[in-house]
C-alpha positions as CSV (number, residue, x, y, z in Angstrom):
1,X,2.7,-55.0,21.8
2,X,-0.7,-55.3,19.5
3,X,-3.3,-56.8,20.3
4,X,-3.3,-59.2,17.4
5,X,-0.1,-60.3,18.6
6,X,-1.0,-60.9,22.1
7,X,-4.0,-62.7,20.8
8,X,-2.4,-64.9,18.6
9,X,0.4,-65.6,21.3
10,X,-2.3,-66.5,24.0
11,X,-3.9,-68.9,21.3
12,X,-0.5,-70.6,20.9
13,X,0.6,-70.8,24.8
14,X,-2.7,-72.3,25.3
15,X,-2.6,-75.1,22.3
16,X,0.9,-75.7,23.2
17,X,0.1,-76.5,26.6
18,X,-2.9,-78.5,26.2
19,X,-0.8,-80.5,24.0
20,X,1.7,-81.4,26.3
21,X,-1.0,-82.0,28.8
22,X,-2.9,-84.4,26.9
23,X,0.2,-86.8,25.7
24,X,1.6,-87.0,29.5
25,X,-1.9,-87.8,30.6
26,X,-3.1,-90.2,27.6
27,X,0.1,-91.4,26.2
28,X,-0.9,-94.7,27.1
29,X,-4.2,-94.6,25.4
30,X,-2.8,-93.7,21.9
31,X,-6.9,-93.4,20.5
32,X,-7.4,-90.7,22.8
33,X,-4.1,-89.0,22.1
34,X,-5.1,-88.6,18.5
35,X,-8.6,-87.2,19.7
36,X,-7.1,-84.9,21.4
37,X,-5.0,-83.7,18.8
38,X,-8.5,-83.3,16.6
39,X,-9.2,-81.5,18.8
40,X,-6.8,-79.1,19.5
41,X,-7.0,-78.6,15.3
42,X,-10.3,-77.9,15.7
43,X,-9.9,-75.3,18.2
44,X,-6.9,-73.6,16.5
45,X,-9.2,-73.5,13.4
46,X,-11.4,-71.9,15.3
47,X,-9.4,-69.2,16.9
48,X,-7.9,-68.6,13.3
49,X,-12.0,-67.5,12.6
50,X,-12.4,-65.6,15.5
51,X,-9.2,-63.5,15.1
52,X,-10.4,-63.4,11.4
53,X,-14.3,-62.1,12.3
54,X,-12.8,-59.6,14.8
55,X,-8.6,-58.7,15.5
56,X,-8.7,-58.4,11.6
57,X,-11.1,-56.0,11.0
58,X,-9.8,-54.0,14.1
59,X,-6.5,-53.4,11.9
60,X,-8.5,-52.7,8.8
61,X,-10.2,-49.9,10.9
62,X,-6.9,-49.0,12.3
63,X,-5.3,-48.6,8.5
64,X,-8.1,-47.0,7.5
65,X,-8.0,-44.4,10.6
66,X,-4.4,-43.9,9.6
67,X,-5.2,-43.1,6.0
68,X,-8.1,-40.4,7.4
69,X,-5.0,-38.9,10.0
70,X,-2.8,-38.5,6.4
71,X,-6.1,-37.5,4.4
72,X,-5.5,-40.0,2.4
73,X,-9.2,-40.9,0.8
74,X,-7.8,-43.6,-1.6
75,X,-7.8,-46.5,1.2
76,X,-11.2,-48.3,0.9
77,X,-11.9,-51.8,3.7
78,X,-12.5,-55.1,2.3
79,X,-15.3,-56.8,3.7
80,X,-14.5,-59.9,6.5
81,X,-17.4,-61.7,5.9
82,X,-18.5,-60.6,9.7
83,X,-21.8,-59.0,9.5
84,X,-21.3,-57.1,11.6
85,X,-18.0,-55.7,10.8
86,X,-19.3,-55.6,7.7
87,X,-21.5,-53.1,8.3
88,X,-18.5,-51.4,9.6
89,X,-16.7,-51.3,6.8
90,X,-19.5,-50.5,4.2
91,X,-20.4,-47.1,6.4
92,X,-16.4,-46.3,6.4
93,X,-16.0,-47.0,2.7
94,X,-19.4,-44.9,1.9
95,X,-17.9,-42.6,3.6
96,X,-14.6,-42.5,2.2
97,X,-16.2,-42.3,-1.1
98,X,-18.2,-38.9,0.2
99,X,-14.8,-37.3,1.3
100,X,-13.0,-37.7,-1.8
101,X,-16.0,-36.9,-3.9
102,X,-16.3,-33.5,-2.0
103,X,-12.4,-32.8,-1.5
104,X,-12.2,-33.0,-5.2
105,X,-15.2,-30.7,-5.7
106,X,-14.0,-28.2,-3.3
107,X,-10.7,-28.2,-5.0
108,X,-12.3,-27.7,-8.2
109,X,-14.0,-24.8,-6.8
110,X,-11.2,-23.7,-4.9
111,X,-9.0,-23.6,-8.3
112,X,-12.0,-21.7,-9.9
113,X,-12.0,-19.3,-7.4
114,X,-8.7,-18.7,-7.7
115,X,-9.2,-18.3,-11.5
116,X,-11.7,-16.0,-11.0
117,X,-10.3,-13.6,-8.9
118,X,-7.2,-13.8,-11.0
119,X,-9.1,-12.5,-14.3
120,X,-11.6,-10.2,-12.5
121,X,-10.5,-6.4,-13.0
122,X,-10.6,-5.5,-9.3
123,X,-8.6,-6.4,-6.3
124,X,-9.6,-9.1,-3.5
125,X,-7.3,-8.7,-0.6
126,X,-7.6,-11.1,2.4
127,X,-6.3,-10.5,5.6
128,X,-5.5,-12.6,8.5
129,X,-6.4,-12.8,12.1
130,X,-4.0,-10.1,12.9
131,X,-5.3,-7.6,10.1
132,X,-2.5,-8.4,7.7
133,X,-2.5,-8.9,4.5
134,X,-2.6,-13.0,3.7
135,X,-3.1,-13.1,0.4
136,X,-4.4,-11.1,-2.8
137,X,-5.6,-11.7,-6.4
138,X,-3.2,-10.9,-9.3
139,X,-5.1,-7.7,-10.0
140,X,-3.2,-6.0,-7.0
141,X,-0.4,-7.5,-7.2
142,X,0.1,-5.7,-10.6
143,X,-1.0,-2.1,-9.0
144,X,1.4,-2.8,-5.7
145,X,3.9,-2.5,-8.8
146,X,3.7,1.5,-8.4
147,X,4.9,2.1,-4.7
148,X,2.1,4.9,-4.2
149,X,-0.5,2.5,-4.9
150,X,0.6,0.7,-1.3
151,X,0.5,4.0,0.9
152,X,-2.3,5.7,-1.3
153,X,-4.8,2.8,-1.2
154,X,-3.7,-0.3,0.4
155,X,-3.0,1.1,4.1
156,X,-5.7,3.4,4.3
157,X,-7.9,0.8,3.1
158,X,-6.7,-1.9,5.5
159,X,-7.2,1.3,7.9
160,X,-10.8,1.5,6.9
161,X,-12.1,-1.7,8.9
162,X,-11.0,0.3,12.3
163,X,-13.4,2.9,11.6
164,X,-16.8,2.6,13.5
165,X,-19.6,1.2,11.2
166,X,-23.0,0.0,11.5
167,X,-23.3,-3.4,12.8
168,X,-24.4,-5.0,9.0
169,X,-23.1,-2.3,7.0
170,X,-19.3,-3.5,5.5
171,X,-17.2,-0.2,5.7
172,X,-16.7,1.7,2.4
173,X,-14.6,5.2,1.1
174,X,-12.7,6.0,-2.2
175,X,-9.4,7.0,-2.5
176,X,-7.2,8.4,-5.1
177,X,-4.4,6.4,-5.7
178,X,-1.4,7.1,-8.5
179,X,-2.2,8.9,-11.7
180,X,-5.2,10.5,-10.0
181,X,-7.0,7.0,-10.2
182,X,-9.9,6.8,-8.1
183,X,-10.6,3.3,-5.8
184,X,-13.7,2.2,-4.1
185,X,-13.2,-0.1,-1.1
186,X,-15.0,-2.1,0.8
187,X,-14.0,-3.6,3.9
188,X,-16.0,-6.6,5.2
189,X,-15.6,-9.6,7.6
190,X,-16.3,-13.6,7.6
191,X,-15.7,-16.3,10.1
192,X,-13.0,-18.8,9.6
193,X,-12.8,-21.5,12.1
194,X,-15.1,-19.5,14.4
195,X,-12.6,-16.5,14.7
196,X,-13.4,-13.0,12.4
197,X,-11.2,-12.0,10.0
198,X,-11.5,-9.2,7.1
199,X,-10.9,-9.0,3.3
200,X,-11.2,-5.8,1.3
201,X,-12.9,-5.3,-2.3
202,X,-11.3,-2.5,-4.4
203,X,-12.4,-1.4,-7.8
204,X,-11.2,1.3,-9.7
205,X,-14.4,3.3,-10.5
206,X,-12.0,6.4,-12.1
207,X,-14.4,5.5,-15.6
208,X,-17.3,5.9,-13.8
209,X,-16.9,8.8,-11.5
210,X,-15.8,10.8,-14.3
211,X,-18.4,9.8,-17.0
212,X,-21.7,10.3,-14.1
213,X,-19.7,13.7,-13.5
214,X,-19.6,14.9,-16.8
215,X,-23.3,14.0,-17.5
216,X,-23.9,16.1,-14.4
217,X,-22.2,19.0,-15.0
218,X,-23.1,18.4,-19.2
219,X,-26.9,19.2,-18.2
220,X,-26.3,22.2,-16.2
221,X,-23.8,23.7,-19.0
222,X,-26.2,22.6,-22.1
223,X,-28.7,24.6,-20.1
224,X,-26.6,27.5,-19.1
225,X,-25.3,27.7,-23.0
226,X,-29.1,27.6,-24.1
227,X,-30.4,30.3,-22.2
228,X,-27.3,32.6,-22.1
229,X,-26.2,32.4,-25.7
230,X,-30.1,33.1,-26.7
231,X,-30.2,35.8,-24.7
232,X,-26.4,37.3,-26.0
233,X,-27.6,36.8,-29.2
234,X,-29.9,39.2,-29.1
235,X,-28.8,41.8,-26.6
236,X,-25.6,41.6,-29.0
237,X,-27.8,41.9,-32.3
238,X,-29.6,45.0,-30.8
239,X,-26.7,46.8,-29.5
240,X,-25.1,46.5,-33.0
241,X,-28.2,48.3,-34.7
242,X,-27.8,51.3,-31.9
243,X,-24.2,51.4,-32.8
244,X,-25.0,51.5,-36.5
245,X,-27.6,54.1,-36.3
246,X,-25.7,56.6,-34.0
247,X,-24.8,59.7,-35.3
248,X,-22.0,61.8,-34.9
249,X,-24.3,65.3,-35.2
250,X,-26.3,63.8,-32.3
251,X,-24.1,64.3,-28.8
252,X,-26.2,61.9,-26.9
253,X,-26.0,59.1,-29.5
254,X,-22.3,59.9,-30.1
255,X,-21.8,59.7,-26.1
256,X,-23.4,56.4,-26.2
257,X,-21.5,55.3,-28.6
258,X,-18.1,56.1,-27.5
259,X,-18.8,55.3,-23.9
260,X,-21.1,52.7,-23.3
261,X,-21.5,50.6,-26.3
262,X,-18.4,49.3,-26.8
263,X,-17.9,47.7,-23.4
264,X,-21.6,46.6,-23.3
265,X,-20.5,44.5,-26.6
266,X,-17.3,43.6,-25.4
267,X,-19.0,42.4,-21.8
268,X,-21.5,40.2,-24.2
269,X,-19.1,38.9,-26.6
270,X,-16.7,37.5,-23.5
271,X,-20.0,36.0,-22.4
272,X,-20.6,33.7,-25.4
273,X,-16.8,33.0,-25.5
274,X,-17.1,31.6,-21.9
275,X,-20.0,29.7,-22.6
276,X,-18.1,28.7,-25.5
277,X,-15.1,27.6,-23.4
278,X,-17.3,25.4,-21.2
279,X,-19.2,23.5,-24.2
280,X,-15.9,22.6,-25.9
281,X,-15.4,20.2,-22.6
282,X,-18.6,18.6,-23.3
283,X,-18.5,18.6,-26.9
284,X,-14.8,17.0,-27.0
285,X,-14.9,14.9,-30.1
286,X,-14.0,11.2,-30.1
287,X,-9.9,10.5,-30.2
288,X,-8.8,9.5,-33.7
289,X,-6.0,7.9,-32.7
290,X,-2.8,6.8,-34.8
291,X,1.0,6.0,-34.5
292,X,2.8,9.1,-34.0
293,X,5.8,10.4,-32.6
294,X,5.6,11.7,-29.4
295,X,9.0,13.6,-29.6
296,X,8.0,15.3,-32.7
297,X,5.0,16.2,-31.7
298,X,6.2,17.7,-28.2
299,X,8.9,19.6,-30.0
300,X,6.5,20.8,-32.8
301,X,3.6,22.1,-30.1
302,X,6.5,23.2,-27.7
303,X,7.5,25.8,-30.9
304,X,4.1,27.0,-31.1
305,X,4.0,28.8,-28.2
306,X,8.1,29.5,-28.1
307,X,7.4,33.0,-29.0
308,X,5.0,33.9,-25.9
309,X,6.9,32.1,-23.9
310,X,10.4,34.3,-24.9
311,X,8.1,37.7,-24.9
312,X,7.6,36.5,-20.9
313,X,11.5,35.8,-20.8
314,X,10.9,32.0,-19.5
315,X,13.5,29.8,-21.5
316,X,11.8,26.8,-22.9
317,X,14.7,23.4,-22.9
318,X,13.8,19.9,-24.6
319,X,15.0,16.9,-22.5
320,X,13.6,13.9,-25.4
321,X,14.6,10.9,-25.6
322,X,17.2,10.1,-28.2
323,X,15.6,7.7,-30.1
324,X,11.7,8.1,-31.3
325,X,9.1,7.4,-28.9
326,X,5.9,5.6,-30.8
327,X,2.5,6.1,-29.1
328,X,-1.7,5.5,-30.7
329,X,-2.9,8.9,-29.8
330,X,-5.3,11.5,-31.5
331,X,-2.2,14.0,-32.7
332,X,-5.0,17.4,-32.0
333,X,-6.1,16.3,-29.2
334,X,-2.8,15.6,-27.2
335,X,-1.3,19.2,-28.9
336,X,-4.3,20.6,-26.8
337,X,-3.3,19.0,-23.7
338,X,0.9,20.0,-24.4
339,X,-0.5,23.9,-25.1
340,X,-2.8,24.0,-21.4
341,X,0.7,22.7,-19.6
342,X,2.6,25.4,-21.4
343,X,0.1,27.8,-20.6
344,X,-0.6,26.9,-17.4
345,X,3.8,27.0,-16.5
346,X,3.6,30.5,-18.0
347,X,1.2,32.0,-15.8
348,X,2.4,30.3,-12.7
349,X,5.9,31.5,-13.7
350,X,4.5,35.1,-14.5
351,X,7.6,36.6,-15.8
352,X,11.2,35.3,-15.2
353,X,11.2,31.2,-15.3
354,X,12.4,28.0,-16.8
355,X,10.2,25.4,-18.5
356,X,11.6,21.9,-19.1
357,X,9.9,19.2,-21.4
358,X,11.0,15.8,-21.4
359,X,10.2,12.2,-22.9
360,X,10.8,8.5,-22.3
361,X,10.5,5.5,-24.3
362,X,10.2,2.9,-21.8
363,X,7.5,3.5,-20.5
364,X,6.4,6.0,-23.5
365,X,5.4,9.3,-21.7
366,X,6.4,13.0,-21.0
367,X,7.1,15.5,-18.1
368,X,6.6,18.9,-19.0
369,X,8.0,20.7,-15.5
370,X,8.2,24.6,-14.4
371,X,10.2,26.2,-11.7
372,X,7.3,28.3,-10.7
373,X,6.4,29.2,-7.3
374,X,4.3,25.4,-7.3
375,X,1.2,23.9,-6.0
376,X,-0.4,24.2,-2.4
377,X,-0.4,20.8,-0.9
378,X,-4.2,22.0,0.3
379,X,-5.3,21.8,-3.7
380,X,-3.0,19.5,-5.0
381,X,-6.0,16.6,-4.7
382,X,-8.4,19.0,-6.5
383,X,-6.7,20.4,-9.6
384,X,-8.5,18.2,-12.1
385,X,-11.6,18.8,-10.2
386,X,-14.0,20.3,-12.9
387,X,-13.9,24.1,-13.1
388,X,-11.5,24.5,-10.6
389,X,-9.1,26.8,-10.6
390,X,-6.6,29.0,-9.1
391,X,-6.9,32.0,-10.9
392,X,-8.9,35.0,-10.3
393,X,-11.1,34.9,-13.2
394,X,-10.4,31.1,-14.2
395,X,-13.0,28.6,-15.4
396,X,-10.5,25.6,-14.5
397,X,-11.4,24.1,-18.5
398,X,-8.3,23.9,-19.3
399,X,-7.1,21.1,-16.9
400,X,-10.6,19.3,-17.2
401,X,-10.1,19.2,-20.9
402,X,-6.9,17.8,-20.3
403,X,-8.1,15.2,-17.7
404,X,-11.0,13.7,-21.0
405,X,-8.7,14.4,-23.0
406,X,-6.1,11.7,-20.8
407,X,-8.2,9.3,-19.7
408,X,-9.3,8.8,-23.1
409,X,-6.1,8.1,-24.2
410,X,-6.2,5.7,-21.0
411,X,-2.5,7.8,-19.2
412,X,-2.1,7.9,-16.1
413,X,-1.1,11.7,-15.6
414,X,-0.5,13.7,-12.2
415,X,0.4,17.2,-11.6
416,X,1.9,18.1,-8.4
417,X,5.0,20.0,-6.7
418,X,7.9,17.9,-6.1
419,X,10.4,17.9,-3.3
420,X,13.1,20.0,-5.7
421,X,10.4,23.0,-6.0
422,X,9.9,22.1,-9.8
423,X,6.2,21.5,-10.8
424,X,5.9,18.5,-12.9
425,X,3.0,16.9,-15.2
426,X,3.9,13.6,-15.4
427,X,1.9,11.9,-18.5
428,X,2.3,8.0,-19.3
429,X,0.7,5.9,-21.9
430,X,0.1,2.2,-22.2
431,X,-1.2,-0.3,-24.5
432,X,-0.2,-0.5,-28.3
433,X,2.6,1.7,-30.0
């Protein structure tokens, strides 16, 4: 039972009773009966003020504290007249006002936030006491679309926070995720409800890594070109006029000549063509891109090199879609890419082999796959490394043009050995076609 309720039914006990008590005892003195009934009004009225000044206001506060226990920041007091409760009730209305005003401003900022994150083009990842994932921004949801993204990226990053770090220093690596995409991560910590818990930033900083790369190792080549071909130039230009002037009748100059010169010129000339080689990855020309067929142009390039290709007995097989497959792409540019796969199958192959190139309209893209002897899984990660190679006397420019020549088409592209033995470059193009 309230306490309104036993208050109001003490009140009424007690009237009633005096009542009663006042007729037996003046029912013979009618004046005083009716006195006492005045006065019984009178102290019923003033009951009726007390429970209004104080039980009243109790249940006010009590309806108020229930709205606060829903969150409910609507409910405002009326004032009693009390002055004191009054006070009251202007402090809990003052501060119902400052609630709603800064629930509504957090979940404005909450909501922008949200938006934020959304539209930013990196991934926000927040994880829970436990170190699991509790929630992330659109951005990676969209990359845990590709399967390898999740075991490439996500886990080792989530792995990175168990790492030992400096005690202000947030925790940080890159990692190559699908399509040779590399991913900066961050791991850091805040406190929620006095308990740590982590979140990870990750940013794909492919764009970057390769454009501060190939200023780097532009400098050192535009160098190397300078002083080599300068120097080639006229070794080569002096050598020719020894040639020219040899004589036959002269056994020394005709011993020079058939011995020495020729290989001295040949040794220079390979020189400027290897400088050569190296400049043409610096020098690669901006992509002209326009709607063409990749089928056609696969099959067209693929017919190019058909005849080295048979001369090494390797048969060359076209899996294309059936119907045509539209991509924006610079037509020269993405031959040269086609011609460094084929190449590339044909001397992994050596002699002896199969070559395979398909397409695929949905999403547009191409596989061009050999059943060479493959790929160590120790330098699968570093094939589009520049200069890298393989071979003996490679300069690894082939597959570093191919990598500008990619991203600047904005593929995704990956070379590696899968579990069948075959060796697959796997190209894929997005955006308009």
């Amino acid at each position: 039972m309230s306490s309104s309720v036993k208050y109001i039914l003490y009140l009424t006990v007690l009237h009633l009773a005096l009542a009663v008590l006042a007729y037996f005892l003046l029912a013979e003195q009618k004046a005083l009966v009716i006195v006492a009934e005045l006065v019984l009004i009178v102290s019923a009225y003033i009951a009726f003020k007390i429970y209004r000044s104080i039980i009243s206001p109790l249940q006010l506060l009590s309806r108020g504290a229930a709205a606060l226990e829903d969150q409910d920041f609507s409910v405002k007091l009326i004032p009693t007249g009390s002055k004191e409760m009054d006070r009251v009730t202007n402090i809990y209305n003052q501060m119902i006002d400052q609630l709603r005003e800064e629930r509504i401003s957090g979940k404005q900022r909450e909501e922008f936030l949200d938006q934020l994150l959304d539209s930013a083009e990196l991934g926000v990842v927040i994880l829970d006491f436990n170190g699991g994932v509790e929630s992330m921004n659109e951005w990676t949801r969209r990359q845990l679309a590709t399967d390898a993204f999740d075991t490439a990226v996500l886990q080792p990053a989530m792995d990175l926070r168990l790492r030992p770090k400096a005690p202000t220093a947030p925790q940080q690596d890159i990692f190559t995720g699908p399509g040779n995409r590399r991913y900066h991560v961050e791991a850091a910590t805040f406190v929620d409800r006095g308990f740590e818990r982590g979140f990870l930033i990750i940013q794909d900083v492919t764009t970057e890594l390769l454009a501060a790369e190939k200023e780097a190792y532009g400098k050192v080549i535009r160098m190397m070109a300078h002083e080599v071909n300068n120097s080639n130039a006229a070794i080569v230009s002096v050598l020719r006029s020894v040639l020219e002037a040899a004589k036959d009748n002269d056994p020394q100059l005709a011993s020079l000549n058939q011995d020495y010169l020729p290989v001295i010129i040949n040794r220079a000339e390979n020189m400027t063509t290897f400088m050569r080689n190296f400049a043409r990855v610096i020098r690669l020309p901006e992509a002209e891109k326009k709607r063409i067929d990749l089928n056609e142009l696969l099959h067209r390039t693929g017919e190019v090199m058909a005849n080295v290709l048979t001369d090494a007995d390797i048969e060359l097989r076209y899996e294309l879609a059936p119907e045509q497959v539209w991509i924006m792409a610079d037509p020269a540019h993405l031959e040269q890419v086609v011609v460094n796969a084929l190449t590339n199958a044909r001397e992994s192959i050596g002699e002896q082999g199969n070559i395979r190139i398909s397409s695929q309209a949905f999403p547009a893209g191409f596989v061009i796959a050999d059943d060479g002897p493959g790929i160590p899984a120790d330098i699968a990660e570093q094939l589009f490394t520049p200069f890298f190679s393989t071979k003996p006397t490679g300069q690894g420019v082939g597959l570093t043009l191919t990598r500008d020549i990619l991203e600047a088409h904005g593929a995704t592209y990956n070379l590696l050995t899968e579990e069948d033995g075959w060796t697959r470059l796997r190209v894929g193009f997005t955006g308009e076609s």
